[in-house]
C-alpha positions in Angstrom: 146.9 153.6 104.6 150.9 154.4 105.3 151.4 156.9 108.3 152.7 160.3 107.3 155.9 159.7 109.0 157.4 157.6 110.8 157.7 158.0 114.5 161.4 157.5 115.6 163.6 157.4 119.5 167.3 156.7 119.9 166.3 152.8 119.5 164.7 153.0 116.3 166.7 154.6 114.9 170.1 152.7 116.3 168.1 149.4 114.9 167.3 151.2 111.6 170.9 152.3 111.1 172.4 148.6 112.1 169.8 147.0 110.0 166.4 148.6 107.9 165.2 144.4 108.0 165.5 144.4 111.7 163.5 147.3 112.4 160.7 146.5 109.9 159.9 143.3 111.2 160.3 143.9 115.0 158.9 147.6 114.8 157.0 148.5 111.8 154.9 145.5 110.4 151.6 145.4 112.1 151.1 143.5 114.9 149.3 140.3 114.1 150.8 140.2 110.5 152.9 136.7 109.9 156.4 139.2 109.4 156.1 140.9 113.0 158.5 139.6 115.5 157.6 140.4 118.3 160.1 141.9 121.1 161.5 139.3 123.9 162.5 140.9 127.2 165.4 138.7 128.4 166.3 138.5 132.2 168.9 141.2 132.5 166.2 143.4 130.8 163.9 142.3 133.8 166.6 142.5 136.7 167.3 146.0 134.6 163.6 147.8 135.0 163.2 146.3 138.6 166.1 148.7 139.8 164.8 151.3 137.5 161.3 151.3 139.2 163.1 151.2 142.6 164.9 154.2 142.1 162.5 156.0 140.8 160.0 155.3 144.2 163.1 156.4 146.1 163.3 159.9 144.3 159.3 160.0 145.1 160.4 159.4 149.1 160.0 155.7 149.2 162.7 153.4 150.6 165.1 151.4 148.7 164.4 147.9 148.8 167.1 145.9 150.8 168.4 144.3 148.0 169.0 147.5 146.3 170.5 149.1 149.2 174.0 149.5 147.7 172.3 152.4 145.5 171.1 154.3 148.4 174.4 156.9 147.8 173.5 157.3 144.1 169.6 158.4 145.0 171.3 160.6 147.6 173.1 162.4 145.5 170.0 163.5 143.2 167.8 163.6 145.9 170.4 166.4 147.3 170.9 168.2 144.1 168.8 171.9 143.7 165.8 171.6 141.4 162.9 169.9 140.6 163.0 165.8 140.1 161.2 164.0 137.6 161.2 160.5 137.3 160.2 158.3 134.0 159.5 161.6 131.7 157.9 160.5 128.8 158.7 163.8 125.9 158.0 163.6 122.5 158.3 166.5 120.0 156.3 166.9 116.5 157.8 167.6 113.0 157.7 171.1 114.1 159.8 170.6 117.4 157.0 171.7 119.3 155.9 169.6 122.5 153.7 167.5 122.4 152.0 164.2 124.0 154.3 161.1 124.1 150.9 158.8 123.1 150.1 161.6 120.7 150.3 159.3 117.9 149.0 161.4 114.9 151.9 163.9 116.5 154.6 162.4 117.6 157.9 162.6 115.6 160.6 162.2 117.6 160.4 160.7 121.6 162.9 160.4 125.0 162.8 158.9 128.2 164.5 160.1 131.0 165.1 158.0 134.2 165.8 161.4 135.9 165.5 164.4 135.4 166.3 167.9 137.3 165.9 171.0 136.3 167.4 174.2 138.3 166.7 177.4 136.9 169.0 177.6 133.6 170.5 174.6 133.8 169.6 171.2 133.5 170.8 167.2 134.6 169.3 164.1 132.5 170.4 160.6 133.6 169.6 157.2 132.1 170.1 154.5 135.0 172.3 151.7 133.6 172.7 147.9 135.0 174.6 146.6 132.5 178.3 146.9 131.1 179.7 149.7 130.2 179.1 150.9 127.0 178.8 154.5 126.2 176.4 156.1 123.5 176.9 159.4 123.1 174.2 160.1 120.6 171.2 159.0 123.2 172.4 161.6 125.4 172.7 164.1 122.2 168.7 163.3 121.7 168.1 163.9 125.2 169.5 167.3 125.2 168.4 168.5 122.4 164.6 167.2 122.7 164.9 169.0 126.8 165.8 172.2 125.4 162.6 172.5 123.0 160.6 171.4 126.5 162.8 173.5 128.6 163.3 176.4 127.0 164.4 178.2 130.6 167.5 175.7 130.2 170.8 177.1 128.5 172.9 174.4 129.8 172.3 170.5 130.3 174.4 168.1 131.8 173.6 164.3 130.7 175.1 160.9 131.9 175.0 157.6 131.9 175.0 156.0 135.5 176.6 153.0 135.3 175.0 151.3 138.7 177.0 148.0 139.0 180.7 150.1 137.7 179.8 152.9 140.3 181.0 155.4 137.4 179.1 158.0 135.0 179.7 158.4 131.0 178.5 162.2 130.8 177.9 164.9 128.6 177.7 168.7 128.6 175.4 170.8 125.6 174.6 173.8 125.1 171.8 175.6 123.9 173.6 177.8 121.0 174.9 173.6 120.0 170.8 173.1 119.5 171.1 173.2 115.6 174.2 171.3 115.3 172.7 168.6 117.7 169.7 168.0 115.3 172.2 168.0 112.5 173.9 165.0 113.8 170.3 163.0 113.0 168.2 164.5 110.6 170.3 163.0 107.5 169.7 159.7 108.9 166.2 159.8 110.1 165.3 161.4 106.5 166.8 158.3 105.3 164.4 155.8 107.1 161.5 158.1 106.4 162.2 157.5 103.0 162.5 153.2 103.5 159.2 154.0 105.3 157.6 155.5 102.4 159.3 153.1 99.8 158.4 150.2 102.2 161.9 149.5 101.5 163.9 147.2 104.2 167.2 145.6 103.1 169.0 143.6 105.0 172.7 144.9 106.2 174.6 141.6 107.3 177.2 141.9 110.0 178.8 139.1 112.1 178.2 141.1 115.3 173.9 142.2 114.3 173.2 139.1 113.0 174.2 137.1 116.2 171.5 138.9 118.2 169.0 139.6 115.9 165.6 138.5 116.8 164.9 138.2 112.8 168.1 136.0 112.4 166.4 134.4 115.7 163.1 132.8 114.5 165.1 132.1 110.5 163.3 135.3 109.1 166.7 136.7 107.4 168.3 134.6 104.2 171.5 136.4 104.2 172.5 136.6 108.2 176.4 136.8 108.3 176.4 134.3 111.0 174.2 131.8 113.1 171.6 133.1 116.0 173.7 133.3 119.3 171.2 133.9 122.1 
């Protein structure tokens, strides 16, 4: 029996948007089934979580590991800011955009991670650690903001940002609470969309030179109309 809904994040919705194929068979065919591709980690994705796990110990009070020393200044800096820290916060709202448990999964619409998190009175920081190049998306830091001010609802004002750790720079973000209904404007429209695929078990391919080349469905042949070859 289909789900009610569809559950969606930034990711699944970024994959649904580049490509409905893509996310049905590495998201939303059952596990087990013969069209589930299932998700690679690749090194950099590796090397990437290992500095995200160290700098979430050093927020908890736990050294930097020596090989991550050169980040010492960017812990600092949150460790120093007013508030209360959290590290790794797992939110998830329902269809209601009330809060509710991220592994709620009868529940669950719409779900964020935040590498860190601190919240001061009325206002409000959320970062997302980054190891690789730069390359901004604004619309994950929309979600974040808009998902913390239904969890927050003490927070008027949020500051989000991108921390690029091997640039030593920040892509960042202000919103405001009066911008709440504007920020779920910005993806409703599309997530209706992909509820709607999810209910029509509907999943057409969009072929793009740049998709295609890392797609894992282009990877193992799954896709007859890729734009171009397999690249990784």
């Amino acid at each position: 029996m289909t789900a009610l809904f569809l559950p969606w994040s930034h990711s699944r919705l970024k994959t649904y948007l580049a490509c409905p194929k893509q996310l049905y068979h590495t998201q939303v065919a059952e596990r087990g089934r013969p069209e589930r591709i299932e998700f690679v980690q690749t090194q950099a994705m590796k090397d990437g979580n290992e500095i995200d796990e160290a700098l979430t110990a050093r927020i908890s009070g736990a050294p930097l590991p020596p090989k991550f020393a050169q980040w010492e200044g960017v812990a600092q800096v949150v460790l120093d800011a007013p508030g209360i820290k959290f590290t790794q916060m797992k939110l998830a709202l329902d269809q209601a955009f009330t809060p509710c448990g991220y592994t709620d999964w009868d529940k669950a619409w719409v779900r964020v991670i935040y590498d860190i998190a601190v919240i001061d009175g009325d206002r409000g920081f959320l970062g997302d650690w980054k190891n690789g190049m730069i390359w901004p998306d604004e619309a994950q830091l929309r979600l974040f903001a808009a998902v913390g001010f239904h969890q927050f609802p003490e927070v008027e004002t949020f500051h989000t940002s991108y921390i690029w750790l091997k640039h030593g720079s920040t892509s960042d973000n202000t919103y405001h609470r009066t911008e709440l209904p504007d920020l779920w404007q910005t993806f409703l429209p599309d997530v209706e969309r992909m509820q709607v695929s999810y209910q029509a078990d509907h999943w057409p391919a969009t072929p793009s030179k740049q998709a295609c080349k890392w797609c894992a469905v282009n990877r193992v042949g799954a896709c007859s109309v890729a734009a171009v070859r397999f690249g990784g």
